[in-house]
mmCIF file of the N, C-alpha and C atoms, coordinates in Angstrom:
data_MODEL
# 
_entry.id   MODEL 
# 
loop_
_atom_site.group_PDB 
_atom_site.id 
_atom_site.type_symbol 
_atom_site.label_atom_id 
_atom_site.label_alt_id 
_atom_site.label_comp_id 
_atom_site.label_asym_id 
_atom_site.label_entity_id 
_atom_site.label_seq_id 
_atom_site.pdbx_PDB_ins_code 
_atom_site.Cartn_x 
_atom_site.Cartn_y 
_atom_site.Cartn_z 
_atom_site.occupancy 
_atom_site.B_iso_or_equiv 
_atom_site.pdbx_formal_charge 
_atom_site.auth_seq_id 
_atom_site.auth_comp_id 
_atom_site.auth_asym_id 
_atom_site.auth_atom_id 
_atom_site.pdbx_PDB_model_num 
ATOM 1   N N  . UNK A 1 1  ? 111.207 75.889 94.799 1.00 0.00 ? 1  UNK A N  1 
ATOM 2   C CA . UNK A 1 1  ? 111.208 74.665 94.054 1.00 0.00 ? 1  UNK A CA 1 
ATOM 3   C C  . UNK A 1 1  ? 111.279 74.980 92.559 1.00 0.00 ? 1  UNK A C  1 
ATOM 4   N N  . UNK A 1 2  ? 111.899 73.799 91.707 1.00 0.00 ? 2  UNK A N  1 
ATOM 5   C CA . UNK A 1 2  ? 111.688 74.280 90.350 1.00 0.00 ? 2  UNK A CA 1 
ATOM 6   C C  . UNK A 1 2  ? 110.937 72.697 89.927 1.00 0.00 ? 2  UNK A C  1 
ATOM 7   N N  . UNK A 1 3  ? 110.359 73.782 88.510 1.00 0.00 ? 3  UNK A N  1 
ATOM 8   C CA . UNK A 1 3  ? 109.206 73.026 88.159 1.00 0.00 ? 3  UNK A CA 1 
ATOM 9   C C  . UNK A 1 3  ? 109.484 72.812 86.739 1.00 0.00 ? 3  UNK A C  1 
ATOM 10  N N  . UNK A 1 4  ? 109.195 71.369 85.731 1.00 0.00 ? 4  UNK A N  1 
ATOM 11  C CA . UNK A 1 4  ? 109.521 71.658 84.180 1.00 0.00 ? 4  UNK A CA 1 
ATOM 12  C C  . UNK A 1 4  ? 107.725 71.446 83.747 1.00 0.00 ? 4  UNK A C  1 
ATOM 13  N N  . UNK A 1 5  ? 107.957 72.775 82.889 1.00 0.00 ? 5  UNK A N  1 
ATOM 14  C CA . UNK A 1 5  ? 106.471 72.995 82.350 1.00 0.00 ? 5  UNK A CA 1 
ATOM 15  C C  . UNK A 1 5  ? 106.477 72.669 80.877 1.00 0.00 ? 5  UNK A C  1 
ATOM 16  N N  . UNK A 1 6  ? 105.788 71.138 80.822 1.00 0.00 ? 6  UNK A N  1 
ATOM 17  C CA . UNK A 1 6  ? 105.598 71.108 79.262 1.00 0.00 ? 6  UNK A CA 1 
ATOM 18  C C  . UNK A 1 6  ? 104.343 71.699 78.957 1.00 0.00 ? 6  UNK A C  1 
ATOM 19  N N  . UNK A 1 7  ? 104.630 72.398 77.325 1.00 0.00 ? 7  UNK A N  1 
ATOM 20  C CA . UNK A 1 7  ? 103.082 72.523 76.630 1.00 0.00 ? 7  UNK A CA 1 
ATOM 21  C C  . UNK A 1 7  ? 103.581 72.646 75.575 1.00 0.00 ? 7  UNK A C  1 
ATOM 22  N N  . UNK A 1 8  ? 102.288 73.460 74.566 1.00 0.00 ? 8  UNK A N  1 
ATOM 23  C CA . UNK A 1 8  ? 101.594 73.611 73.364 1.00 0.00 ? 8  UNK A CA 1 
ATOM 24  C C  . UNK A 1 8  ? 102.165 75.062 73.062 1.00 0.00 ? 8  UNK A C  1 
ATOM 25  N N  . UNK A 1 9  ? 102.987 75.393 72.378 1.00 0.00 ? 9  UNK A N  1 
ATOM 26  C CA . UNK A 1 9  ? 102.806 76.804 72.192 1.00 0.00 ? 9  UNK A CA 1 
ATOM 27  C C  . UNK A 1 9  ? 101.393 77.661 72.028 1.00 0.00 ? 9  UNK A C  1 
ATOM 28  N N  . UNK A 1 10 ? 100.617 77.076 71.302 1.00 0.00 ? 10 UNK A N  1 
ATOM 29  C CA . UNK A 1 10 ? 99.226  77.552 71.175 1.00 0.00 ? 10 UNK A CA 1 
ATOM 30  C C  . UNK A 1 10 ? 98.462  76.616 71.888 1.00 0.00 ? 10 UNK A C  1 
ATOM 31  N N  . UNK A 1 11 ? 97.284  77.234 71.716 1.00 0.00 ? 11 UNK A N  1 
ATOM 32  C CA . UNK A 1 11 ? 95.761  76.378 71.916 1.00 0.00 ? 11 UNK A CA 1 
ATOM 33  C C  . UNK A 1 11 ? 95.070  76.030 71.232 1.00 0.00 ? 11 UNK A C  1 
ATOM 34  N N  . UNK A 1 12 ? 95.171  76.752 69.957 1.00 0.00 ? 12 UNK A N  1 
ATOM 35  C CA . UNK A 1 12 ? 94.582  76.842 68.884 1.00 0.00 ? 12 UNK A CA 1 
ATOM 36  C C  . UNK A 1 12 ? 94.636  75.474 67.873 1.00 0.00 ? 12 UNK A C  1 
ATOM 37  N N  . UNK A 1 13 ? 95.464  75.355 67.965 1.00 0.00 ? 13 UNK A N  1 
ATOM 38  C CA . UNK A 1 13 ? 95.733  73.846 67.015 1.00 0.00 ? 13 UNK A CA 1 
ATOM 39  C C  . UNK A 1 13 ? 95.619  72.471 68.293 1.00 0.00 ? 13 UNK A C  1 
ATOM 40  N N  . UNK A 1 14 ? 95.203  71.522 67.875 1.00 0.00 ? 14 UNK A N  1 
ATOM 41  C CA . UNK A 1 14 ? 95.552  69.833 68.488 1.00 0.00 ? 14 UNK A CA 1 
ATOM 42  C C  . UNK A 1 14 ? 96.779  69.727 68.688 1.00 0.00 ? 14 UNK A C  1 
ATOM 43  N N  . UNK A 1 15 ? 97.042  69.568 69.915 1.00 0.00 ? 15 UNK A N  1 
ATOM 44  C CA . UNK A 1 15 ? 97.952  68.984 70.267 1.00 0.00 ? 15 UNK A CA 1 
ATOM 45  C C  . UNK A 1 15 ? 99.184  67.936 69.680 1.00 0.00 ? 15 UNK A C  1 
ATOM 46  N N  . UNK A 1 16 ? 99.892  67.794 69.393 1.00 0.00 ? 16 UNK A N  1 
ATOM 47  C CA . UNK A 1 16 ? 101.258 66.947 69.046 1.00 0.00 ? 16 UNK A CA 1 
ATOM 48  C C  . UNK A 1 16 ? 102.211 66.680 69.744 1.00 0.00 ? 16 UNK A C  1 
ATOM 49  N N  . UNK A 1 17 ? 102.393 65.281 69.562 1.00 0.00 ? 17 UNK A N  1 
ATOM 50  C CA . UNK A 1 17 ? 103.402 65.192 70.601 1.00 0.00 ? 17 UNK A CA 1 
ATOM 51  C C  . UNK A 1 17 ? 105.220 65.731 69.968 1.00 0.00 ? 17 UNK A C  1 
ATOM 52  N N  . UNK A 1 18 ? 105.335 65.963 68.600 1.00 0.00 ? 18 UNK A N  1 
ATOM 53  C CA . UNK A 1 18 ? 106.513 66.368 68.261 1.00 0.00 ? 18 UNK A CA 1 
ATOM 54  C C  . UNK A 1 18 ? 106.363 67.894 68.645 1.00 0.00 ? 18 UNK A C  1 
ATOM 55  N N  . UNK A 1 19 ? 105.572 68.056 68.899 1.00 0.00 ? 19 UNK A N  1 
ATOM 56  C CA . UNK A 1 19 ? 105.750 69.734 69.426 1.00 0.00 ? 19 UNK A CA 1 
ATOM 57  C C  . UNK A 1 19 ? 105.686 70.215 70.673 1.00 0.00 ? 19 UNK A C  1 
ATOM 58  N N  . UNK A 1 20 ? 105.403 69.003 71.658 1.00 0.00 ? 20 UNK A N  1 
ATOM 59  C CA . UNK A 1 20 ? 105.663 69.406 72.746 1.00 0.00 ? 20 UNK A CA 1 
ATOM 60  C C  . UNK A 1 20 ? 106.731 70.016 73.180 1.00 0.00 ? 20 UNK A C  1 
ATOM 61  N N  . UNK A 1 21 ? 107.071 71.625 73.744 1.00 0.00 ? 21 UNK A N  1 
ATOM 62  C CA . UNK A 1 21 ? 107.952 71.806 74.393 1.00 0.00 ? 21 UNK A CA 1 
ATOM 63  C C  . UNK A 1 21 ? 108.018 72.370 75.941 1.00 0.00 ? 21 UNK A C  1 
ATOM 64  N N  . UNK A 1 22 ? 109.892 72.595 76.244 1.00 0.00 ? 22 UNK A N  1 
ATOM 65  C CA . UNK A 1 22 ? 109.225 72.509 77.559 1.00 0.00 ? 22 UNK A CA 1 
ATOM 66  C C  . UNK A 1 22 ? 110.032 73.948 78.139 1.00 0.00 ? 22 UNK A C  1 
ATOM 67  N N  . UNK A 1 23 ? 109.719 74.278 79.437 1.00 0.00 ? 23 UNK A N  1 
ATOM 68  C CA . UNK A 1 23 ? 110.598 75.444 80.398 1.00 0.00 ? 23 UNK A CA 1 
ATOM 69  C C  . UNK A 1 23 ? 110.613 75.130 81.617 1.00 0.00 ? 23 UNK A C  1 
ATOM 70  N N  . UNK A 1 24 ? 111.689 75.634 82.594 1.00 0.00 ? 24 UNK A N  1 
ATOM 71  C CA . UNK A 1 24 ? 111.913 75.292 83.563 1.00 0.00 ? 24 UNK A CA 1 
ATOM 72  C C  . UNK A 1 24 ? 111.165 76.840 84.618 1.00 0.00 ? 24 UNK A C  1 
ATOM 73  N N  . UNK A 1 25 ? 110.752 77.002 85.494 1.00 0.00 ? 25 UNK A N  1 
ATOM 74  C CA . UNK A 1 25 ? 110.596 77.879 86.395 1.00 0.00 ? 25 UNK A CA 1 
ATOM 75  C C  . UNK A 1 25 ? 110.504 77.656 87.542 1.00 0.00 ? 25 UNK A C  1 
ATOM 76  N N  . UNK A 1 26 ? 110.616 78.410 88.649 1.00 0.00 ? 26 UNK A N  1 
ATOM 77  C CA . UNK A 1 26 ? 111.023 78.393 89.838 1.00 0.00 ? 26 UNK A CA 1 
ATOM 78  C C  . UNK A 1 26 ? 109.605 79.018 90.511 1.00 0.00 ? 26 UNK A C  1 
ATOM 79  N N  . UNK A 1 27 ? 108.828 78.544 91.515 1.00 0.00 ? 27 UNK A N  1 
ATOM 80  C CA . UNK A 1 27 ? 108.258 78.831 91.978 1.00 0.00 ? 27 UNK A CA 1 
ATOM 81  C C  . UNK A 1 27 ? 107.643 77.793 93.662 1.00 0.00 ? 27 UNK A C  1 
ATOM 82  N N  . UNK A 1 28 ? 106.890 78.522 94.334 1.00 0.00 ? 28 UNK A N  1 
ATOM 83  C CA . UNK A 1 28 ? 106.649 78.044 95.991 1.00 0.00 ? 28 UNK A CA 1 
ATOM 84  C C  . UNK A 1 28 ? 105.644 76.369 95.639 1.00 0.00 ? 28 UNK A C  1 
ATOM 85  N N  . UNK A 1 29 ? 104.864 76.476 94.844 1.00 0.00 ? 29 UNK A N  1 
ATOM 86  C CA . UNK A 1 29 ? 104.104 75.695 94.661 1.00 0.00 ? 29 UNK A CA 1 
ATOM 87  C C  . UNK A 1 29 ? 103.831 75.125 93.316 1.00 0.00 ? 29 UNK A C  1 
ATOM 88  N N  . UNK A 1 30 ? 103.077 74.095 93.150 1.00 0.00 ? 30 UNK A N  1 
ATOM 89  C CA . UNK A 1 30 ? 103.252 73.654 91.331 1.00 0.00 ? 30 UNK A CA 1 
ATOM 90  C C  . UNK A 1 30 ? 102.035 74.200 91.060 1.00 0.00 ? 30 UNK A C  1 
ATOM 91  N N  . UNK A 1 31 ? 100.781 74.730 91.979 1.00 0.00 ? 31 UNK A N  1 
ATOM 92  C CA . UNK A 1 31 ? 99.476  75.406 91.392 1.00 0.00 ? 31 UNK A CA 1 
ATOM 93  C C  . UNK A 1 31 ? 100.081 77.167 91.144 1.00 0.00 ? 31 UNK A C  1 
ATOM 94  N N  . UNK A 1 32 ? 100.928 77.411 92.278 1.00 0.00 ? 32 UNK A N  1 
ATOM 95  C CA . UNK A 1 32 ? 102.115 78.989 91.815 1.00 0.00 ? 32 UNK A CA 1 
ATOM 96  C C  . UNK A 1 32 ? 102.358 78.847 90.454 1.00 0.00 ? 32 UNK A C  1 
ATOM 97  N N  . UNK A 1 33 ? 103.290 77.611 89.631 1.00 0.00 ? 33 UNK A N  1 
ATOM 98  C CA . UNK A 1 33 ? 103.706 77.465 89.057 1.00 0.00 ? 33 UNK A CA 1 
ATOM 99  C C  . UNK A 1 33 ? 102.740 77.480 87.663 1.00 0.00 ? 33 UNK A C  1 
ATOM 100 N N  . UNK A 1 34 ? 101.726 77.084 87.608 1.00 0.00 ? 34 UNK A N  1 
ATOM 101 C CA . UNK A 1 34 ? 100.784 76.919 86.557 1.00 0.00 ? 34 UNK A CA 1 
ATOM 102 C C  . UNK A 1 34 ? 100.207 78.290 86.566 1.00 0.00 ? 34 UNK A C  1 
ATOM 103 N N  . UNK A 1 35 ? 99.942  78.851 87.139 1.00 0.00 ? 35 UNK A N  1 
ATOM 104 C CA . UNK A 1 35 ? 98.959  80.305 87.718 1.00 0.00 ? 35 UNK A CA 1 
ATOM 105 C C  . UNK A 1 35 ? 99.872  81.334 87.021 1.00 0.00 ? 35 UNK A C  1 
ATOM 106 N N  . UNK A 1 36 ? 101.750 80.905 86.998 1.00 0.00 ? 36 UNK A N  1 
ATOM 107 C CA . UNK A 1 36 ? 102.240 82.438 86.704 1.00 0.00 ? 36 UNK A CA 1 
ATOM 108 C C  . UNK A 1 36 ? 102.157 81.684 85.073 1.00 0.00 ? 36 UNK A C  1 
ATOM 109 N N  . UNK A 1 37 ? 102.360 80.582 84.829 1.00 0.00 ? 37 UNK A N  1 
ATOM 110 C CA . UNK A 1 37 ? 102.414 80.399 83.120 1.00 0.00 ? 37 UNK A CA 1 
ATOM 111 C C  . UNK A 1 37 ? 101.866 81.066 82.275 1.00 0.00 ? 37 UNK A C  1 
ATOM 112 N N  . UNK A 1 38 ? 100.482 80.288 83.079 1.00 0.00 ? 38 UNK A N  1 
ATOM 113 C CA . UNK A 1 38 ? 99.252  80.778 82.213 1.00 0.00 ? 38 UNK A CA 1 
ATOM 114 C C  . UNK A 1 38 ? 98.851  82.389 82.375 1.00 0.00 ? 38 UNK A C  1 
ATOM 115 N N  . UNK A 1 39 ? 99.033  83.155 83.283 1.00 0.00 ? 39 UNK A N  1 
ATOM 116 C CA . UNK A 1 39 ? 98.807  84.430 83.438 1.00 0.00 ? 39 UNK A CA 1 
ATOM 117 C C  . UNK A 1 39 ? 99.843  85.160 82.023 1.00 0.00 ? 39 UNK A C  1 
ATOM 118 N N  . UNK A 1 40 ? 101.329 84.617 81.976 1.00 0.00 ? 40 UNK A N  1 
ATOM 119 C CA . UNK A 1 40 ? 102.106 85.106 81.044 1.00 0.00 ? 40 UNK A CA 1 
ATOM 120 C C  . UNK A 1 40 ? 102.545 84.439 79.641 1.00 0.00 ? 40 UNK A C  1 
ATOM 121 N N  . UNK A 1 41 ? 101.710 83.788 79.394 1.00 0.00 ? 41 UNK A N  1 
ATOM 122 C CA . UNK A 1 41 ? 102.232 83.061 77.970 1.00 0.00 ? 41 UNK A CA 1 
ATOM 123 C C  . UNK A 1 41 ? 100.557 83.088 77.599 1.00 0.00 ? 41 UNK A C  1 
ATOM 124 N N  . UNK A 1 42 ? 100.534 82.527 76.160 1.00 0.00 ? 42 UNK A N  1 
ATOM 125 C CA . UNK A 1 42 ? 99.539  81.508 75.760 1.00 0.00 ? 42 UNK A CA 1 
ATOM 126 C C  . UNK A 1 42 ? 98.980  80.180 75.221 1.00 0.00 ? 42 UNK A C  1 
ATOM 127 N N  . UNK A 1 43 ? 100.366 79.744 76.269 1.00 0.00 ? 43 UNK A N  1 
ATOM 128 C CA . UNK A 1 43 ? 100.643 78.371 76.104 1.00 0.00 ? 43 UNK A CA 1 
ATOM 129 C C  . UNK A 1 43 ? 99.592  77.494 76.927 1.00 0.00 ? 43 UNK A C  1 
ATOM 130 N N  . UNK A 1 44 ? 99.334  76.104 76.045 1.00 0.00 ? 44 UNK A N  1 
ATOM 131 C CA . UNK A 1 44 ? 98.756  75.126 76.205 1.00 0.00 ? 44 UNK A CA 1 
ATOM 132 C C  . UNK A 1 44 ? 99.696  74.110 77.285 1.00 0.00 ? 44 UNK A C  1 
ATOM 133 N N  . UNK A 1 45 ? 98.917  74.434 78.352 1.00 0.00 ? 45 UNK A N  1 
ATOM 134 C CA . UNK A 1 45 ? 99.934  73.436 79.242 1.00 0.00 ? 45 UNK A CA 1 
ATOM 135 C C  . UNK A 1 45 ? 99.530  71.868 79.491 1.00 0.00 ? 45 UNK A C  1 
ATOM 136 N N  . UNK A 1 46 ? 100.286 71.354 79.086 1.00 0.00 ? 46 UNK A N  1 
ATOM 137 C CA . UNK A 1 46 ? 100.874 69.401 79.248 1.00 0.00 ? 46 UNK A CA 1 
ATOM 138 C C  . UNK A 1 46 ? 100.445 69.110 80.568 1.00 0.00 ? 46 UNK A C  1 
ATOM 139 N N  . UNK A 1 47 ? 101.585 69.061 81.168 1.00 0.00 ? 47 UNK A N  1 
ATOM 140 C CA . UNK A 1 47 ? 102.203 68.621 82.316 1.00 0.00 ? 47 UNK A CA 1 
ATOM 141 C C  . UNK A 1 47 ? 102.881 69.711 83.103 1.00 0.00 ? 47 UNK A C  1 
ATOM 142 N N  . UNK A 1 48 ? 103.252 69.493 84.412 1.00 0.00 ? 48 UNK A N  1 
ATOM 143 C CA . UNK A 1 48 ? 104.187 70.134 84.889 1.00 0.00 ? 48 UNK A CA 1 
ATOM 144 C C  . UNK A 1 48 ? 104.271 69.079 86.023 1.00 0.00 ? 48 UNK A C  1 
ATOM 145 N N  . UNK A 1 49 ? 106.194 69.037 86.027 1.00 0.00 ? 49 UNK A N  1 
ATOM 146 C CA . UNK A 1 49 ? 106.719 68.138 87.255 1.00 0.00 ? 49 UNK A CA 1 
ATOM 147 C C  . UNK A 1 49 ? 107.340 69.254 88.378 1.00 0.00 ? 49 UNK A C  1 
ATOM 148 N N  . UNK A 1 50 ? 107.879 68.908 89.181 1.00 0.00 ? 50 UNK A N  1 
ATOM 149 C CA . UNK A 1 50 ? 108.654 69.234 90.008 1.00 0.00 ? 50 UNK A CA 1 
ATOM 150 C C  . UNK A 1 50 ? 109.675 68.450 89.984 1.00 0.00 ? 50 UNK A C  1 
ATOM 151 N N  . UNK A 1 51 ? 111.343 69.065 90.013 1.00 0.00 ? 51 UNK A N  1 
ATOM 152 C CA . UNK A 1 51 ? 111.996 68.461 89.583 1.00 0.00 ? 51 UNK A CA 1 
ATOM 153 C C  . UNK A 1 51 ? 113.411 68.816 91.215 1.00 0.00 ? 51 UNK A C  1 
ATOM 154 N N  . UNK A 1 52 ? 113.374 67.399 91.493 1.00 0.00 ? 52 UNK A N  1 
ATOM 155 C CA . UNK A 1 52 ? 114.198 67.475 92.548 1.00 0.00 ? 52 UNK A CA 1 
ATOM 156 C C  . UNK A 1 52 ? 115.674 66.237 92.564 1.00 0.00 ? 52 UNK A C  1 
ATOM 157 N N  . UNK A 1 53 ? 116.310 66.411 93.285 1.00 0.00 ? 53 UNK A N  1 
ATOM 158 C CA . UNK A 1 53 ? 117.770 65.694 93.873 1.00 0.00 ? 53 UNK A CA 1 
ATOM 159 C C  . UNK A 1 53 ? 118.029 65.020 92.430 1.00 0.00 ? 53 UNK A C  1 
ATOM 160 N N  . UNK A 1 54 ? 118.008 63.972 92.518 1.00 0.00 ? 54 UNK A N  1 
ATOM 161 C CA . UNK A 1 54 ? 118.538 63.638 90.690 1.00 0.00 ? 54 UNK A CA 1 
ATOM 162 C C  . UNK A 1 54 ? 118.031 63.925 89.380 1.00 0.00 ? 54 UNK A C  1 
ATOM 163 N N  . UNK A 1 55 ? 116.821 64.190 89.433 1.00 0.00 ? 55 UNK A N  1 
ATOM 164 C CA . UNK A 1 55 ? 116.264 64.554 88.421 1.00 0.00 ? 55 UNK A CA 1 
ATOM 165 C C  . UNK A 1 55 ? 116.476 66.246 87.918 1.00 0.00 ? 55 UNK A C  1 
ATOM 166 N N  . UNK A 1 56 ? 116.616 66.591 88.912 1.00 0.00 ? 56 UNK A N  1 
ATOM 167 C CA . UNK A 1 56 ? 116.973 68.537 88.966 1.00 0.00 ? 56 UNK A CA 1 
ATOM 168 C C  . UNK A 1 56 ? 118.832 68.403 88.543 1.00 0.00 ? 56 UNK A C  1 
ATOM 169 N N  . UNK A 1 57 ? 119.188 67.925 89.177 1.00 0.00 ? 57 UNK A N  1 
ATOM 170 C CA . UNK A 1 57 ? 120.854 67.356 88.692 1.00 0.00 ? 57 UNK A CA 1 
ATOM 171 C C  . UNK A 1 57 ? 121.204 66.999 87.042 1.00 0.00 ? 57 UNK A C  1 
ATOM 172 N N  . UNK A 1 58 ? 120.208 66.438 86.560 1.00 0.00 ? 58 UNK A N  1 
ATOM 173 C CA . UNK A 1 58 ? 120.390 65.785 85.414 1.00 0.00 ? 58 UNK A CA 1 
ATOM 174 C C  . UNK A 1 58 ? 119.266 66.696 84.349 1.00 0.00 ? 58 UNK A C  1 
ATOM 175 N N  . UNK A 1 59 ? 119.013 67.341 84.855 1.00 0.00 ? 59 UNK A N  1 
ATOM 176 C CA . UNK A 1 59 ? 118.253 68.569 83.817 1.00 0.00 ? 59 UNK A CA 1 
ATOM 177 C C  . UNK A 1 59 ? 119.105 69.394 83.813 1.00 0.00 ? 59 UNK A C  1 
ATOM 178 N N  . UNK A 1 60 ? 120.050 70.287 84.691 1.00 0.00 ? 60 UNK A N  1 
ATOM 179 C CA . UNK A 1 60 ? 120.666 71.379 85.178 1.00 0.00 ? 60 UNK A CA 1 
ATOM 180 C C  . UNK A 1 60 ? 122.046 70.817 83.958 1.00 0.00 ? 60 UNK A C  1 
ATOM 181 N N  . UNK A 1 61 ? 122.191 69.583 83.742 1.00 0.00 ? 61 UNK A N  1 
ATOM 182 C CA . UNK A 1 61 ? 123.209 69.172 83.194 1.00 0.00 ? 61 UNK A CA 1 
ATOM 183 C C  . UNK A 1 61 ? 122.869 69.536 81.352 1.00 0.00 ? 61 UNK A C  1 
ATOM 184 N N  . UNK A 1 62 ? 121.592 69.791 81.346 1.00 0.00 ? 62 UNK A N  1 
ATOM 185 C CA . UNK A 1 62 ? 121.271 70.300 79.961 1.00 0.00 ? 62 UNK A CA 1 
ATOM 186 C C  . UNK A 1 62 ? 121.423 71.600 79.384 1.00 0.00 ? 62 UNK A C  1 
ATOM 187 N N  . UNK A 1 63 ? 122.033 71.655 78.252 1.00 0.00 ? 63 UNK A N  1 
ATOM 188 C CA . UNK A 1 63 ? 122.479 72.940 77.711 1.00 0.00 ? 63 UNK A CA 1 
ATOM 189 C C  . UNK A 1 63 ? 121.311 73.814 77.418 1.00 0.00 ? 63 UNK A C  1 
ATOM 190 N N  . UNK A 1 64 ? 119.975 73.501 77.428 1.00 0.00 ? 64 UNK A N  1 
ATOM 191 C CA . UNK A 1 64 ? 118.787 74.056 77.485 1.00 0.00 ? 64 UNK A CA 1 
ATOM 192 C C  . UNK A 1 64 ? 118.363 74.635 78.348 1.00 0.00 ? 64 UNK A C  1 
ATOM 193 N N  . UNK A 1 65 ? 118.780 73.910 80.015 1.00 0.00 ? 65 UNK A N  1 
ATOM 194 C CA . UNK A 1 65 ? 118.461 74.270 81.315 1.00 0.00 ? 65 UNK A CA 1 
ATOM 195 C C  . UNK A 1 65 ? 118.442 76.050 81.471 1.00 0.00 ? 65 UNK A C  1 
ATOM 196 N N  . UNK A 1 66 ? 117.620 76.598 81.253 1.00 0.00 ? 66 UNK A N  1 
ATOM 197 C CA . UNK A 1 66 ? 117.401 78.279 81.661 1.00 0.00 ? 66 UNK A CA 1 
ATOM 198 C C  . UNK A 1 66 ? 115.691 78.503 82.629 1.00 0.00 ? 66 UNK A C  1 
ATOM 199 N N  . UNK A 1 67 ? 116.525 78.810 84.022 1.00 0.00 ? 67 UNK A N  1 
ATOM 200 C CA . UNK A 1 67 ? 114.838 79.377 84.349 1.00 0.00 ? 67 UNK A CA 1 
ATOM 201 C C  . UNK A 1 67 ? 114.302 80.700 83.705 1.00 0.00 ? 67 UNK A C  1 
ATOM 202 N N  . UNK A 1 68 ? 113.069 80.576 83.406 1.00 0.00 ? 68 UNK A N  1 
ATOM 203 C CA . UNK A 1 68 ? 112.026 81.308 82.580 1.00 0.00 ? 68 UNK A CA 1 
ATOM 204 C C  . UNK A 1 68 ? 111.898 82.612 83.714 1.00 0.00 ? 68 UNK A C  1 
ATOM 205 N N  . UNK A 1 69 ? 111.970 83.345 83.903 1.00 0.00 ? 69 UNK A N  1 
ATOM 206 C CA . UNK A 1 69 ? 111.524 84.862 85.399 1.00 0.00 ? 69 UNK A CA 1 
ATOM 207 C C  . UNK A 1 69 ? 110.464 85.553 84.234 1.00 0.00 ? 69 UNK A C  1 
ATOM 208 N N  . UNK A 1 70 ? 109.209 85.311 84.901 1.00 0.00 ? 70 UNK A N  1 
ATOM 209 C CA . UNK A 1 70 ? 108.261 86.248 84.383 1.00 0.00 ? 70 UNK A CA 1 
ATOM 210 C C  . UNK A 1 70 ? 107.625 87.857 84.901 1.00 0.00 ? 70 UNK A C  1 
# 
């Protein structure tokens, strides 16, 4: 499954919403998915969706669209 992981680049500062950004990764589960983030970044995590049939279609269509392999 792929998953879009918004966050915080840091932790350190309050949160903003103009700075939210986001990555796409591929993983079995969305608790997989949070577990490898946070093990490899030190990012402040948002949200994370799972992104399927149209919504995975219409991300994939973004020139941003790159899965993250940690």
């Amino acid at each position: 499954m792929i998953f879009k992981v918004y966050y915080q680049e840091t932790k350190e500062r309050n949160p903003k919403r103009e700075e939210t950004r986001s990555l796409y990764i591929e993983a079995q589960t969305l608790v997989d998915a949070r577990a490898r983030v946070e093990k490899n970044t030190p990012y402040n995590i948002e949200l994370i969706t799972e992104l399927t049939g149209n919504h995975l279609a219409y991300e994939q269509e973004n020139a941003d669209f790159t899965l993250v392999d940690f």
